[in-house]
Structure formats: structure tokens, C-alpha cells
C-alpha positions in Angstrom: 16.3 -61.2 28.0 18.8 -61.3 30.8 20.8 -64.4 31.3 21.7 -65.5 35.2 25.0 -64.3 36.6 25.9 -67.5 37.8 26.3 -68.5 34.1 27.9 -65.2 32.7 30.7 -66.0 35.5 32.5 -69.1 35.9 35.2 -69.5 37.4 36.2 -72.8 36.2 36.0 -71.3 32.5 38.3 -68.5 33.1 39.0 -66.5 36.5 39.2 -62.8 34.9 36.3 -60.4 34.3 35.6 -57.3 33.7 33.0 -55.8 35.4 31.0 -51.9 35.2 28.3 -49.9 37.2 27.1 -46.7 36.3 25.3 -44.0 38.3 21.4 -44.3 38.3 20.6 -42.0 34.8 24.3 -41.8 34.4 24.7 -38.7 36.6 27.6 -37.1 38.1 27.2 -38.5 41.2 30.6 -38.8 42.0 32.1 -35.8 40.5 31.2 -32.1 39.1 27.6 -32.3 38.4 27.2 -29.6 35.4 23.5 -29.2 36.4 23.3 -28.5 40.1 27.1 -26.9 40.3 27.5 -29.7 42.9 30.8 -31.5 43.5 31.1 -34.9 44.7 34.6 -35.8 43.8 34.9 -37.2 47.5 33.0 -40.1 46.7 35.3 -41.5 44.3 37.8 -41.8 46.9 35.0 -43.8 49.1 34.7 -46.3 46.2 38.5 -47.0 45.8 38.7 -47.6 49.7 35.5 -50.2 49.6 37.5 -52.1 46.4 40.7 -52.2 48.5 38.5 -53.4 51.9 37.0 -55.6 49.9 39.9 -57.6 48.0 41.9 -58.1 51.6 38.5 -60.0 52.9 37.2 -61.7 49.7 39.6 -64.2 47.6 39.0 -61.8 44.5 41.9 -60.0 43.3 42.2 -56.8 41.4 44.1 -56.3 38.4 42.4 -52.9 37.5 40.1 -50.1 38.3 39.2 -46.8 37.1 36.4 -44.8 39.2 34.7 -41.7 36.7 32.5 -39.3 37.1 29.7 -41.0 36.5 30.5 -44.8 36.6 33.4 -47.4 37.7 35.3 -50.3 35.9 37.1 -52.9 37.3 38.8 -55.9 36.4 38.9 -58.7 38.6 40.5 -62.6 39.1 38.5 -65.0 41.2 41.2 -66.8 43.6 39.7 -70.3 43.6 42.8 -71.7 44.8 42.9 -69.5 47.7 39.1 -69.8 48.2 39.5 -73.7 48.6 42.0 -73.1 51.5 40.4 -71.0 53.6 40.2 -72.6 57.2 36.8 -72.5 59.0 37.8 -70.0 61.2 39.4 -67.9 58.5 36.2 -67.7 56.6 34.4 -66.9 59.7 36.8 -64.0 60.3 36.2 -62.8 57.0 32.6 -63.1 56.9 32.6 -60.8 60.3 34.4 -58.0 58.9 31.3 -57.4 56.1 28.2 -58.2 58.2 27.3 -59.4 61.8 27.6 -62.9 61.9 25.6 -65.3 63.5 25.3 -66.6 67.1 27.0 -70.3 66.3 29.5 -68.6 64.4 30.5 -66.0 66.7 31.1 -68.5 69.1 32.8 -71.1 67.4 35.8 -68.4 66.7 35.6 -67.4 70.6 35.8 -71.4 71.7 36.9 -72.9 69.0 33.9 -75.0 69.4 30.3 -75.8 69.2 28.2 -78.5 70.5 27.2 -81.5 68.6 23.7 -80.2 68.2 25.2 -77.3 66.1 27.9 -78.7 64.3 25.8 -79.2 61.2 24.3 -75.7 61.5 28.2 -74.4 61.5 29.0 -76.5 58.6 26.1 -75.1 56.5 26.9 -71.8 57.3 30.9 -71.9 56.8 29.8 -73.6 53.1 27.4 -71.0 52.4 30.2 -67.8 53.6 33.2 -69.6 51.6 30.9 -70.0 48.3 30.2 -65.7 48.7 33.7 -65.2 49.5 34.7 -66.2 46.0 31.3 -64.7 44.5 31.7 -61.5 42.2 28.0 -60.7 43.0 28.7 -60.5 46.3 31.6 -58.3 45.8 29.9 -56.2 44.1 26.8 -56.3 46.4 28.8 -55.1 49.7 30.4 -52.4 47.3 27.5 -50.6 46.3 25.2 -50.9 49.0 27.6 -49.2 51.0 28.8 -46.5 48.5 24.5 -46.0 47.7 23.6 -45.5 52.0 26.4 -43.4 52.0 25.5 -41.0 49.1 21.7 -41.2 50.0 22.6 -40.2 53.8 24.9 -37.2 52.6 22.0 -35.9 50.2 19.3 -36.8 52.5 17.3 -38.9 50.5 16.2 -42.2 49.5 15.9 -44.1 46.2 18.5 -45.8 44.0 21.8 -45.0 43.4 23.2 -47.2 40.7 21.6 -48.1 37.3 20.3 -52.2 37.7 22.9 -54.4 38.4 26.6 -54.4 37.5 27.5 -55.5 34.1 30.5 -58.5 33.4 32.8 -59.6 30.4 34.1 -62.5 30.8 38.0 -62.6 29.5 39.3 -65.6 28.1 42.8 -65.2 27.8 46.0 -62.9 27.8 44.8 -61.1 24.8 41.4 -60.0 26.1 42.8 -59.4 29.5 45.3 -57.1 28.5 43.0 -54.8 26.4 40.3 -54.8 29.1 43.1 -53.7 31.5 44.2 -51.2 28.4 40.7 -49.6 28.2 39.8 -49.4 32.0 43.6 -47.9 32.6 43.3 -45.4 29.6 39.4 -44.7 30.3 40.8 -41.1 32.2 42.8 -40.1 29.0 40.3 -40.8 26.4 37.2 -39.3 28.4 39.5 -35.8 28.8 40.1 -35.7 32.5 43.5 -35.8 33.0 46.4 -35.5 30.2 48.6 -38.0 31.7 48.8 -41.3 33.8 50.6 -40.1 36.5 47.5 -38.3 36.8 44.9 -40.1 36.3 43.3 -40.0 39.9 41.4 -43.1 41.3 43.0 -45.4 38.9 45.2 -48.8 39.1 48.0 -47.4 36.7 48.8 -44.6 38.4 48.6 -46.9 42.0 51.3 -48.9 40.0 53.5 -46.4 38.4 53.8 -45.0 42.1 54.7 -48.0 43.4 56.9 -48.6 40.2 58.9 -45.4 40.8 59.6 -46.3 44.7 63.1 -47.2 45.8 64.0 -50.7 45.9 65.8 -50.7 48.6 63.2 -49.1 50.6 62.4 -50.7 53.8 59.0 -50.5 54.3 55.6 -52.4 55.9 54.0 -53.5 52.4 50.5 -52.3 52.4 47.2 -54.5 53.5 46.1 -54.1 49.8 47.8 -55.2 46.8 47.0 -55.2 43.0 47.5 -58.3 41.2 51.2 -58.5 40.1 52.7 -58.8 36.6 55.3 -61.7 37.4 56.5 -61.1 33.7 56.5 -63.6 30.7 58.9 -66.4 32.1 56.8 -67.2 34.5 53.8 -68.5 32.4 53.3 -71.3 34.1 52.4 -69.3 37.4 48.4 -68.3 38.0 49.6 -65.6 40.9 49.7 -62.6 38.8 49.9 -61.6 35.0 52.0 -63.0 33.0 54.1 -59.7 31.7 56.4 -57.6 32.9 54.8 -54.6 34.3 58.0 -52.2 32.3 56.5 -53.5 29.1 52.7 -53.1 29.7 54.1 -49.7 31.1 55.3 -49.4 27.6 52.8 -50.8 25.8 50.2 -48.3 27.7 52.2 -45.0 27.0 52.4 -46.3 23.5 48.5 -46.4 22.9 47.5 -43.7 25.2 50.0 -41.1 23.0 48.4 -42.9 19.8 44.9 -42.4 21.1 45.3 -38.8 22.6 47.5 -37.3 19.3 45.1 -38.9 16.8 42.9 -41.3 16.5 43.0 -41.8 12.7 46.8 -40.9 12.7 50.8 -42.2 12.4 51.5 -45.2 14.1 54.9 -45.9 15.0 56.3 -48.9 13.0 58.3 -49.9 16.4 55.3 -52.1 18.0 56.1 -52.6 21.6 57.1 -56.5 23.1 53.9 -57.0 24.3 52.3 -56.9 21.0 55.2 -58.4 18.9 54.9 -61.5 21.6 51.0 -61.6 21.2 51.5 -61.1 17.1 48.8 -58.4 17.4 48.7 -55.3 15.0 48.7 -52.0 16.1 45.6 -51.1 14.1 43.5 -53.7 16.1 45.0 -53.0 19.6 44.4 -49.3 19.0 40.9 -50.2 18.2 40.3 -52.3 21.2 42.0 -50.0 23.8 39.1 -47.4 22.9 36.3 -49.4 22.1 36.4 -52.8 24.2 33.3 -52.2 25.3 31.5 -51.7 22.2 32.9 -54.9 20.3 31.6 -57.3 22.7 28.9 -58.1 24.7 29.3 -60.7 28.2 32.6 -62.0 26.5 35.9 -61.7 24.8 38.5 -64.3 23.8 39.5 -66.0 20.8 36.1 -66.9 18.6 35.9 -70.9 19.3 36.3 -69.8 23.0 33.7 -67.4 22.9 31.5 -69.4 21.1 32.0 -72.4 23.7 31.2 -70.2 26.2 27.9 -68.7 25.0 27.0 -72.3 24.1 27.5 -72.9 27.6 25.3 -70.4 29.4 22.4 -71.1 26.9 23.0 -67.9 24.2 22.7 -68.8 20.7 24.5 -65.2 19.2 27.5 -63.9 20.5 29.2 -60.3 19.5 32.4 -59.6 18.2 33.4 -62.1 15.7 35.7 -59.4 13.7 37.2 -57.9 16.5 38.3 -61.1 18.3 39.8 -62.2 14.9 41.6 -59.4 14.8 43.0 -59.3 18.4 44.0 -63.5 17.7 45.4 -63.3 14.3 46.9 -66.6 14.4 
């Protein structure tokens, strides 16, 4: 039985999750279809653009993303903070850059006022836009409708694109966050597509090893759309960004992806990288979780009492991956 998604995500709980969608029947839709000799590599390109659009209007930050073949991951942080802030005509602006807004609203932002008689009609709707702007569901929503007309209008036809609705993890803490992000960065390597980061196409780690490698010193317009940062370990106090230095997950990530591609039952160097010596994790159980995150749990991942709490919460009475979260929080 399904459980309701606005208990699988609260943000008040934790503000990460990592979300998937597959292709309806899990078919190359958006690359080389093996059965009709098609290619539709293009529209993994229009899914990365949407993502980007979509984190400049809604307070939803992305701290990863792989787009396959076949299916797309992403992990994402729910900016409450920034959500709570938003002015009334900020949210209006917002709203009218995803759908056509209504009459009130459209001419509140050209007077910067209404009359008595619809100030309360304003209010409900400027409520009702700031909740979505902070909604997941509605993320995903205005990402795969579009991406679904669009693929529907290209092969003339009608029907449903993506397999029932987008499925969410709910990460707990640094732990689970980073070997989510490990498994949705890696996802390219270990499904054969490309033999390196650098070119791993559609993907969040090569967006930030590109940016990485820039000059310093360049002068330069910073882009409309930014991934979450890494704001690195002293600055744990911060919610702004991830709570590593990007050099070390960069380390950390070349680590496991040469363990993983080499062999998977093979030597491990003895020379763990800081990320895990911090975390106290082995490299057994990191391995393990960097290519099978998915499979050890089901709507959540943490550290066990967490996880239990959690399911308690939304009304489950079993929750998956008891082992593997004692392995990822040894202490």
C-alpha cells in the first residue's frame, strides 16, 4: 500500500531527498533505443535544462543529478528558510514563470495593489503558491509534464511517459546524504556509459569538476543556476551547502568509482580518504552503498533510531535496511 507523499517528505525532519523516475516500461526514451534503432539522446539535455529552470524559481536546491537512458535521479534540499522569505510579489513572480497566473495576481504585481474586496482572495492564493514553491511534488510535477508533452509531440502520440509517480528517500544525515550523492554521481560508471567523470554527460559531478577546474581569478557573470555548494567541514554550523570540502568528496568519489570499476570483490587501498576517516566509515560498507543505495533501503536512510522515528511517524510499522545503516553509522 502506498503511503501519502506529504508524509514520506518533511521538511521539518530533514531537508534532503533523493528522488527517481523512470521511463514508462523502462524504455530508452531518452537515449539509444536497442529495439527501434532510434536515438533520443537530445532529450536528456531537455531534462537537465527543466532541473536548472526549475531550482532558480522554486526554493529547492540541487545537490545532484544524473539523467540515464532510461531514468533520472536527483538529490534535492528543500530551502525552508528561503521559502519563509519570499515577499508576496516574489512568490507571484515565481509562480508566473511556471503557469499563467491569475487575474488578482497579475494585477497586484502591475499596481502593487488590489482592492479591499480582493485582498483575501490574494492572500489565499500567495499562501497556496509559497506552500508549492517549497513542494517536491510540485517540482517534480512541472518537470515531467513538460519533458512527457514534449516527447509525446516529437513522436506524435499520446499516452504516458513516465512509470507512476516519482519515487523519494528521505536522507537523514551526512552519512546517507553523501552515499546517495555517491550513487547518483557514480550511476554513469557503474551502468558502463562512460569510463570516466569528466565524462559522464548530464551529470552534477562533471558540472562541478568543470567549474572546479576554472581559473580563480576568472572574471566572469556567475551563472542563473547553481548546485548546492560544499562549504567544507569548518563550517558545520552553516545549512547553505554541504558540509565537506568539494577536493575531498572529489577524492572520495575517484576513490570508489576506481574500486567499483577495477573490481568489485577486489583490493582496497588501506589509505581510506578524509571523508571516511571523519565519518569513521569502512571502506567495505561505503563501497557497498555507493552501488547498491537503492537496494538497501526503501523511503529512508539514516542512522537506525532515526529511521525508525521516522517510519513511526508517517504511520509504517517495517522499515528496510537495519544492517546497512549500521554499517554506514558504526558508532
Amino acid at each position: 500500500m502506498t503511503i501519502s507523499r506529504r508524509k514520506l517528505i518533511e521538511p521539518q525532519i530533514t531537508p534532503f531527498y533523493h528522488v527517481i523516475n523512470r521511463c514508462v516500461r523502462r524504455a530508452y526514451l531518452c537515449g539509444d533505443d536497442p529495439y527501434n534503432g532510434k536515438n533520443y539522446h537530445h532529450r536528456r539535455g531537455w531534462i537537465v535544462n527543466k532541473i536548472k529552470q526549475l531550482a532558480t524559481v522554486f526554493c529547492i536546491d540541487i545537490c545532484a543529478y544524473a539523467v540515464m537512458s532510461n531514468h533520472y535521479h536527483l538529490v534535492l534540499k528543500i530551502d525552508t528558510e528561503q521559502q519563509q522569505k519570499l515577499t508576496p510579489k516574489a512568490v507571484i513572480s515565481r509562480w508566473l514563470q511556471l503557469f499563467n497566473g491569475h487575474p488578482i495576481a497579475v494585477d497586484f504585481l502591475k499596481e502593487g495593489q488590489v482592492g479591499a474586496e480582493k485582498q483575501q482572495a490574494l492572500s489565499n492564493l500567495i499562501t497556496e503558491w509559497q506552500q508549492r514553491l517549497g513542494s517536491i511534488s510540485w517540482f517534480m510535477r512541472c518537470l515531467n509534464e513538460e519533458i512527457a508533452r514534449k516527447a509525446n509531440k516529437e513522436d506524435q502520440c499520446k499516452g504516458a511517459f513516465w512509470e507512476g509517480r516519482f519515487k523519494s528517500q528521505a536522507l537523514l544525515d551526512e552519512q546517507s546524504l553523501l552515499s546517495c550523492m555517491m550513487y547518483v554521481d557514480l550511476n554513469p560508471i557503474r551502468a558502463g556509459v562512460t569510463p570516466s567523470l569528466e565524462q559522464s554527460d548530464f551529470t552534477s559531478i562533471q558540472q562541478r569538476i568543470r567549474e572546479y577546474q576554472q581559473p580563480k581569478t576568472a572574471t566572469k557573470q556567475l551563472p542563473s543556476f547553481q548546485l548546492l555548494p560544499f562549504v567544507g567541514a569548518e563550517h558545520q554550523a552553516k545549512t547553505a551547502g554541504i558540509n565537506f570540502a568539494f577536493a575531498d568528496y572529489l577524492e572520495l568519489i575517484d576513490w570508489t568509482g576506481r574500486c567499483i570499476r577495477e573490481d568489485k570483490q577486489g583490493f582496497i587501498s588501506s589509505n581510506q580518504p578524509k571523508i571516511l576517516q571523519q565519518l569513521g566509515i569502512t571502506s567495505n560498507a561505503w563501497l557497498e552503498h555507493s552501488e547498491q543505495f537503492m537496494e538497501r533501503y526503501a523511503n529512508v536512510s539514516g542512522k537506525w533510531s532515526r529511521m525508525c522515528a521516522f517510519k513511526q511517524r508517517i504511520g509504517g510499522q517495517w522499515c528496510k535496511g537495519k544492517s546497512a545503516s549500521h554499517r554506514l553509522h558504526p558508532n
